[in-house]
C-alpha positions in Angstrom: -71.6 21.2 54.2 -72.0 20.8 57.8 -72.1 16.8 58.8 -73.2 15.4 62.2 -72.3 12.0 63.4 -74.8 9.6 65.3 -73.0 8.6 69.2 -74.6 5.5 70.5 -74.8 5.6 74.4 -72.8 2.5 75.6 -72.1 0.9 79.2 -68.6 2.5 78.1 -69.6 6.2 77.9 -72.1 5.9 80.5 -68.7 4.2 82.8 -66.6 7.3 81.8 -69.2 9.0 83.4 -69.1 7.6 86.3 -72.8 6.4 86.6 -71.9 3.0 87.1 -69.6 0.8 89.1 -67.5 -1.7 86.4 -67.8 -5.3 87.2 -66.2 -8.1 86.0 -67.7 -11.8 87.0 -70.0 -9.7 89.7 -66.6 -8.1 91.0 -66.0 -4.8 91.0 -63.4 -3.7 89.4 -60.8 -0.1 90.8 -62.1 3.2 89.4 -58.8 4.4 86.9 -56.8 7.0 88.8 -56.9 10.3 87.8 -54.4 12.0 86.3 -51.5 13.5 88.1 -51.4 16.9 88.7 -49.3 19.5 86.1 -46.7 20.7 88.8 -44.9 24.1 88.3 -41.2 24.1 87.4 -39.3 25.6 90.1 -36.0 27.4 90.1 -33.3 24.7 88.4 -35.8 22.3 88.0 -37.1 21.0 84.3 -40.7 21.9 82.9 -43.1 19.1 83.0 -44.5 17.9 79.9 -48.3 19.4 79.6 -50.9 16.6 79.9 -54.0 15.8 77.7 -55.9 18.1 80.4 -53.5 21.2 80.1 -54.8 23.6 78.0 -52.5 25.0 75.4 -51.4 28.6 75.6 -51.3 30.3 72.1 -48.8 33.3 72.0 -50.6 36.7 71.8 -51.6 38.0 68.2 -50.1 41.4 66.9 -52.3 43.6 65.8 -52.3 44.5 61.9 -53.2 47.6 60.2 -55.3 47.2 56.8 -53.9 49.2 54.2 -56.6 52.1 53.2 -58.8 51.1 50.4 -58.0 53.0 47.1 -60.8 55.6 46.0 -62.5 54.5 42.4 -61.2 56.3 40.0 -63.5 58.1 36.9 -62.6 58.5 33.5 -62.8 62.0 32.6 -66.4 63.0 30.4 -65.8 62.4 26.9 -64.6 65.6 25.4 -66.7 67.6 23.0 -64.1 67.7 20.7 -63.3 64.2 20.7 -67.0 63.9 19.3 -66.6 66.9 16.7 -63.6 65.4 15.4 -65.2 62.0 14.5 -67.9 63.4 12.8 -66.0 66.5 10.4 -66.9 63.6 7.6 -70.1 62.3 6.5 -70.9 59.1 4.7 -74.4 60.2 3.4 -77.4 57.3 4.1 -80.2 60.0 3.6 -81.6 59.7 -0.3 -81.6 63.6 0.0 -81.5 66.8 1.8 -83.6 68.3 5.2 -84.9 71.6 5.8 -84.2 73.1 9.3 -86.9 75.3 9.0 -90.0 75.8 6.8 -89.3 77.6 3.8 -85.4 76.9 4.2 -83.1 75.6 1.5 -82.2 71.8 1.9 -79.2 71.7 3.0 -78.7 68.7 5.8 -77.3 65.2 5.5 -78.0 62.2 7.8 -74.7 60.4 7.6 -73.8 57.0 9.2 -71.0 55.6 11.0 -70.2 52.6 12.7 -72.7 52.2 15.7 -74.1 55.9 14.9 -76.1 58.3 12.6 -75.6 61.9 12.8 -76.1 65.0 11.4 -75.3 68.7 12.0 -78.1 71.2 12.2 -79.9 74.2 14.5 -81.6 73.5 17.5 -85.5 74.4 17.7 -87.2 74.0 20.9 -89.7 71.8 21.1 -92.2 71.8 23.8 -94.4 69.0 23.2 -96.1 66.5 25.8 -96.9 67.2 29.2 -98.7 70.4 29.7 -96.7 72.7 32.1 -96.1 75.6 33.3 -93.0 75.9 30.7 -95.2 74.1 27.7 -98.5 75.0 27.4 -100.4 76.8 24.3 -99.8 79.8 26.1 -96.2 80.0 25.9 -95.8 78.1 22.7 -98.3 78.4 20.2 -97.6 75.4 18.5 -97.6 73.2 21.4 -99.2 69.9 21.4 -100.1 67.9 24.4 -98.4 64.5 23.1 -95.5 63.1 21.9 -94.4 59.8 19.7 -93.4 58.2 22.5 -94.6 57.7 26.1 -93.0 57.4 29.6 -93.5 53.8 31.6 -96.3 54.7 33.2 -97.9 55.4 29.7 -97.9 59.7 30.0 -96.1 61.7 27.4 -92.9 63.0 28.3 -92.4 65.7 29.8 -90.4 68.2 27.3 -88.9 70.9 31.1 -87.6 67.8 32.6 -86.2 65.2 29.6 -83.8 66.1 27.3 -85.4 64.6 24.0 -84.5 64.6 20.5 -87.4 65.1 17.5 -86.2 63.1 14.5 -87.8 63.3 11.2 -90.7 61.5 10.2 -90.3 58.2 7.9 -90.2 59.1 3.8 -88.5 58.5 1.4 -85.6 60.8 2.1 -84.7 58.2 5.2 -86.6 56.2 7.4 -85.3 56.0 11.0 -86.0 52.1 12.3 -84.3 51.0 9.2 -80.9 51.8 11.1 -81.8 51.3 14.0 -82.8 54.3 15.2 -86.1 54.1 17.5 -87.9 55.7 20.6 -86.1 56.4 23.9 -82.8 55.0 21.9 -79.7 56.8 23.3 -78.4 60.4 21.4 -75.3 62.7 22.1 -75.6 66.2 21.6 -72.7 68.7 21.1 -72.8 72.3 21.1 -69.5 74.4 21.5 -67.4 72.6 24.1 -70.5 70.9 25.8 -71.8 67.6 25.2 -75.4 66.4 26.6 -77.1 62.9 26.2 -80.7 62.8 25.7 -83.3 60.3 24.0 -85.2 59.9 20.8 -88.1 61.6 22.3 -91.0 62.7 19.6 -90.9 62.5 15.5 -91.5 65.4 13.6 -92.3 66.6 9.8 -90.9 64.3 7.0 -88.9 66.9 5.7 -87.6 69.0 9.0 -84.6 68.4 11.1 -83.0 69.6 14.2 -85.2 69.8 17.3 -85.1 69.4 21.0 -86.7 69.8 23.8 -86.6 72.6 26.8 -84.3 70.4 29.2 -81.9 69.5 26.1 -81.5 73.3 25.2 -80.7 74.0 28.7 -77.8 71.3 29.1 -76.2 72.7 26.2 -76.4 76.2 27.4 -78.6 77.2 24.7 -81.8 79.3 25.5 -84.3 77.1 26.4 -87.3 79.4 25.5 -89.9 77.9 23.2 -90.5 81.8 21.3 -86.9 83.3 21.0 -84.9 80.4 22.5 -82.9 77.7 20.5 -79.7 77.6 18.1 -79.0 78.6 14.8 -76.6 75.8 13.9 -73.9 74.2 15.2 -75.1 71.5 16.9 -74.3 67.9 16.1 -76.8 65.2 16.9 -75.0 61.8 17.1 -77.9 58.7 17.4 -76.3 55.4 18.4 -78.0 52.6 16.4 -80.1 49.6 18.6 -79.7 51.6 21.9 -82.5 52.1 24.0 -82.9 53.8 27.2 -85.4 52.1 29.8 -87.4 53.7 31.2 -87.6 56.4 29.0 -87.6 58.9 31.7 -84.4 58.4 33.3 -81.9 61.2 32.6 -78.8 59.2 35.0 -79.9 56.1 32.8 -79.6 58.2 29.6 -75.9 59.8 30.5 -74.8 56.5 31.7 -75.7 54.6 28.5 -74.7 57.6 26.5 -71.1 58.0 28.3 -70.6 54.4 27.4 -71.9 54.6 24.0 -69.8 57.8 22.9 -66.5 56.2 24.1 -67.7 53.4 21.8 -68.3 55.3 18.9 -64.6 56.9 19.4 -62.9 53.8 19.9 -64.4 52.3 16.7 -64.7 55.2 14.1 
């Protein structure tokens, strides 16, 4: 806090100033001498002292040379492996099997881990939402101009440019919210040696599993083509329970959170 002091202009100061002539009993009184002059030391001779009026001479400064600020360092992306390892096991929450395609045996578990449901499955493409040149009835002829859930400005998302997850509709079998599982919450996808975070992006039939959309496929290295593109198996979804991703849209807000949440879900399971 800065704090200013209040000078009241006195006969004094105005005196030092030399505005007016001291008197004393109507005489006037000698002006002070001023000072003597600082004289030089010569040769043999002592320094004089400095007086109030010489000014100080600070010795010169040496330069100093900051030491070069150290780059951030990044962890390394959480391994595919790492992620495959902690979910070999499955503690089953589903009250039954899924189909991962019409007509298919049951043969697919949700299981549930600390912070995380996941299951292993095939990857369909799904190309619902925002008609495009990629989704569009011509190209898939089960497309479907909407999804479950909507971007912040209140559009459906856009299935070329969001990597989004389909999870099953609520039944019996399992219902999603019950653990936590909800639109634009945060999901890791593995496939081989790559790993991909998307969002819960759209629900699907009751009694189907494992679906994605176009941009998911493609981070995986999967074929992204709605007709003859997608997986077979081998791809493990991993949900992570009360997450969200806002706004929905973001793919850097979606691999942030997800990055975070994966090293969670190793460091606790």
């Amino acid at each position: 806090m800065r704090t200013f002091a209040l000078t009241t202009v006195s006969g004094a100061a105005l005196l030092a100033a030399g505005s007016l002539t001291p008197t004393a009993h109507g005489r006037a009184l000698p002006r002070p001498e001023a000072p003597a002059p600082v004289r030089r030391a010569g040769p043999g001779a002592f320094a004089l002292t400095p007086t109030a009026y010489a000014r100080p001479v600070s010795a010169p400064r040496r330069a100093t040379r900051s030491a070069p600020a150290r780059a951030a360092v990044r962890p390394a992306p959480v391994a595919a492996a790492e992620l495959l390892a902690r979910t070999a096991s499955c503690h089953r929450i589903s009250h039954g099997l899924y189909r991962t395609d019409a007509g298919a045996s049951p043969t697919v578990p949700v299981c549930g881990a600390k912070g995380a449901v996941h299951w292993k499955a095939d990857l369909d493409i799904d190309c619902d939402g925002r008609t495009t040149a990629a989704c569009n009835t011509r190209t898939d002829p089960a497309f479907q101009d909407d999804t479950a859930f909507h971007t912040s400005d209140g559009r459906p998302l856009d299935a070329r440019e969001l990597p989004y997850v389909v999870v099953p509709g609520r039944s019996a079998r399992w219902d999603p919210a019950r653990d936590g599982i909800r639109g634009g919450g945060v999901v890791a996808l593995v496939h081989e040696d790559r790993v991909a975070y998307a969002v819960v992006g759209d629900t699907g039939p009751s009694g189907l599993i494992g679906e994605a959309s176009l941009a998911a496929a493609g981070e995986l290295g999967i074929d992204p083509d709605p007709k003859s593109g997608g997986a077979p198996g081998g791809v493990t979804y991993i949900l992570f329970r009360d997450s969200a991703v806002d706004p929905i849209e973001s793919r850097d807000a979606a691999r942030s959170a997800g990055d975070a949440l994966a090293r969670e879900f190793l460091r606790n399971n």
